[in-house]
N, C-alpha and C positions, 0 to 999 in steps of 0.2 A: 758532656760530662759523663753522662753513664755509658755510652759508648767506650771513651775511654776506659775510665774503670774494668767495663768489659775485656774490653782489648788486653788491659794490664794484666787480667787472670787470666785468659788464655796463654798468653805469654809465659808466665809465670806456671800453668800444668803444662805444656809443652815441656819448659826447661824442667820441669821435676819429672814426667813423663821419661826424657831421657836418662835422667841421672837415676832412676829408680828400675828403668830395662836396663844397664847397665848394671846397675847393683847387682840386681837378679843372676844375670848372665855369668857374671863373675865374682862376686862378692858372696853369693849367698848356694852356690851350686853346691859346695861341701859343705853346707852347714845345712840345708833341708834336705828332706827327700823329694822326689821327683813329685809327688803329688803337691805338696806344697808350692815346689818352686811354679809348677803351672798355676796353682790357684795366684800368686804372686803374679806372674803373668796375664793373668786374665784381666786384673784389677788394671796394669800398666795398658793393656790393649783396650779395654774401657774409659781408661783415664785419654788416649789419644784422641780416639775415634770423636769421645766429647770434647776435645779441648778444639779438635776442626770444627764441631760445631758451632758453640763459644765464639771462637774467632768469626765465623760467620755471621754470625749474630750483631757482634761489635760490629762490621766492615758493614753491616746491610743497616745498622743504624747510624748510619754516618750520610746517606741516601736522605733525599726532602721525599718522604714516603707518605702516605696517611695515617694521621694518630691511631688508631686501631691499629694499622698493620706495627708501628711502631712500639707498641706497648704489649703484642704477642712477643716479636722479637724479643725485649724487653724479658718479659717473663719467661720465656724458651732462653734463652742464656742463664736467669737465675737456676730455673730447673736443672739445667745441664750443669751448673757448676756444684750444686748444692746434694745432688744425683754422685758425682764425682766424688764429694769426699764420704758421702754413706757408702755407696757402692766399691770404689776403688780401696778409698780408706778402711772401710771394713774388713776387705779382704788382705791388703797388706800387713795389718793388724792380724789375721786367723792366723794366715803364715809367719809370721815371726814367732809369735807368742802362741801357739797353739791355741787359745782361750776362745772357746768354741761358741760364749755367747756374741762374740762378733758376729758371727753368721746370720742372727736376726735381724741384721742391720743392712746386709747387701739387698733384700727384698725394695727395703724402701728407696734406697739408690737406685735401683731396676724401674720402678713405680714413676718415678719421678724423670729417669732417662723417657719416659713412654710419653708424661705430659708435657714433657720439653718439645719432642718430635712432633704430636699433636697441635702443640704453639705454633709450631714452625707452619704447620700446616694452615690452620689458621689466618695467619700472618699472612700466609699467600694467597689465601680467598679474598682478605683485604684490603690488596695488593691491587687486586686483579679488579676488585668490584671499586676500586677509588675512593673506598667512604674514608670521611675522615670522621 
């Protein structure tokens, strides 16, 4: 069950991932300035990069693994997905709207892309060590 779910969300920022590079590309190129349109950018290239992760997460919890390595995974998907909307979401938020208190908000999405990857790391110590 929570593999799915996983699954669903990745799915799910993948498909907003492209409709939002696409926005970017052509929807929003005369209406920002170049610095914006890249911060919008960065957010869409962070929202990828995690939404592969995610995915991974899901597919490697679908594996008869051991409950520790499983419940890193586990938490390195929550990270990454929750990472994704401070992080990405904040930014697409500065850029639209100018409103500049978004910006204290990317940090924690940063924070939490860092504990996802740590998860992950994790997860493969115990992998490797069989504990359950």
């Amino acid at each position: 069950m929570r593999a799915r779910w996983i699954l669903v969300v990745s799915g799910l920022y993948g498909l907003l991932g492209v409709a939002l590079g696409a926005f970017a590309a052509h929807g929003l190129k005369s209406k920002l300035s170049p610095l914006l349109i890249e911060v919008f950018k960065t957010g869409v290239l962070y929202q990828f990069i995690h939404t592969l992760a995610i995915l991974a997460c899901g597919v490697l919890l679908q594996l008869n693994l051991p409950i520790k390595a499983q419940k890193y995974f586990f938490n390195a998907a929550v990270c990454f997905i929750i990472g994704v909307l401070c992080f990405s979401g904040s930014l697409y938020a500065l850029a639209l709207t100018g409103i500049h208190w978004f910006g204290p908000i990317t940090p924690i999405g940063g924070v939490l892309f860092m504990i996802g990857w740590l998860m992950l790391i994790l997860a493969a110590v115990k992998m490797k060590e069989g504990e359950s």
